[in-house]
C-alpha positions as a Python dict, from the first residue, in 0.01 Angstrom:
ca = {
    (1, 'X'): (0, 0, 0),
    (2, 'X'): (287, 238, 87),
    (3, 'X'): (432, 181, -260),
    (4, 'X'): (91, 289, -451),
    (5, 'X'): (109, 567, -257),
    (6, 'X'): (446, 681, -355),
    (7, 'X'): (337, 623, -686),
    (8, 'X'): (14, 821, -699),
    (9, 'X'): (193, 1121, -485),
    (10, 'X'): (566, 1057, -701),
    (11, 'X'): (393, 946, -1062),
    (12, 'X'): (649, 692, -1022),
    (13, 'X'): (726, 466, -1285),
    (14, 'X'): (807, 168, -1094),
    (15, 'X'): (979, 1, -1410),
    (16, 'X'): (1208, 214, -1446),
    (17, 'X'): (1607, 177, -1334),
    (18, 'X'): (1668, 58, -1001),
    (19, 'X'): (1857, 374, -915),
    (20, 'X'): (1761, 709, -1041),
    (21, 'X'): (1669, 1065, -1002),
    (22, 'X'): (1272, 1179, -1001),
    (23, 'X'): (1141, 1521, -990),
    (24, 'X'): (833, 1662, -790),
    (25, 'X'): (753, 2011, -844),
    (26, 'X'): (1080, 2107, -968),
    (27, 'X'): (1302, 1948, -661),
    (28, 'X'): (1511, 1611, -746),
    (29, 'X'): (1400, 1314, -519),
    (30, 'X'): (1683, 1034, -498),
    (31, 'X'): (1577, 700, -466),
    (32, 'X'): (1658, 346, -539),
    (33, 'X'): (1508, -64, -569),
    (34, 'X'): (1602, -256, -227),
    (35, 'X'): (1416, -558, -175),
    (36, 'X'): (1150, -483, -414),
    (37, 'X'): (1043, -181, -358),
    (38, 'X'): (1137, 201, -413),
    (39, 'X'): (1298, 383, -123),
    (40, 'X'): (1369, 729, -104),
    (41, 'X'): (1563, 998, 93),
    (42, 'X'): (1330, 1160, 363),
    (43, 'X'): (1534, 1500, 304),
    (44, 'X'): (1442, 1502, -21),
    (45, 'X'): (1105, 1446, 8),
    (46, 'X'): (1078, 1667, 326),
    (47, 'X'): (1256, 1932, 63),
    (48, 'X'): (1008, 1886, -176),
    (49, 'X'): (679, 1945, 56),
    (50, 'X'): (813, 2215, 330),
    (51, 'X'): (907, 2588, 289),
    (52, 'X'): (1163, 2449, 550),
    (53, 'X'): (1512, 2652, 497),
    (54, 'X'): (1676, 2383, 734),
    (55, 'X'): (1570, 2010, 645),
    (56, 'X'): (1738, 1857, 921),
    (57, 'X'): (1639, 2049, 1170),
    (58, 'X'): (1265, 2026, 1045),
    (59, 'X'): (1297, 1620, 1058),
    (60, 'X'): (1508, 1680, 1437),
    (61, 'X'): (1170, 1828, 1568),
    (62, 'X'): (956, 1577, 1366),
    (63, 'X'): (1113, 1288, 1534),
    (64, 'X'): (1076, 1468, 1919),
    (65, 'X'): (687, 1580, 1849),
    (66, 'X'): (678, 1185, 1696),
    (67, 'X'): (744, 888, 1914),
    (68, 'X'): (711, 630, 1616),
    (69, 'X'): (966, 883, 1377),
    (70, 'X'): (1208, 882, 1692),
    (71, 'X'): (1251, 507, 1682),
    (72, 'X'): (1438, 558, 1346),
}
């Protein structure tokens, strides 16, 4: 379910290289194929939906307000 997801958000090809570059509204997502199914970096993604100037420091608070984010 996750992966449709992705895929209706992303418009994902999911048959497409098993590393690669995607873009959402004009930011670059990395991502790659590990154990079939598409993974892809949080700060990208974070990028891509925030105004946030500082991703990491918007995904430090995430993980205190989140107990489930702060298990890693």
């Amino acid at each position: 379910m996750r992966n449709r997801f992705i895929k209706d958000i992303l418009n994902v090809d999911f048959m497409a290289e098993k590393k690669s570059l995607i873009v959402f509204q004009d930011s670059k997502i990395r991502r790659t194929w590990y154990k079939d199914e598409w993974w892809f970096v949080v700060e990208d993604i974070v990028f891509a939906l925030t105004d946030s100037v500082d991703i990491k420091q918007y995904i430090n608070r995430m993980r205190q307000r989140d107990e489930e984010l702060a298990k890693g």
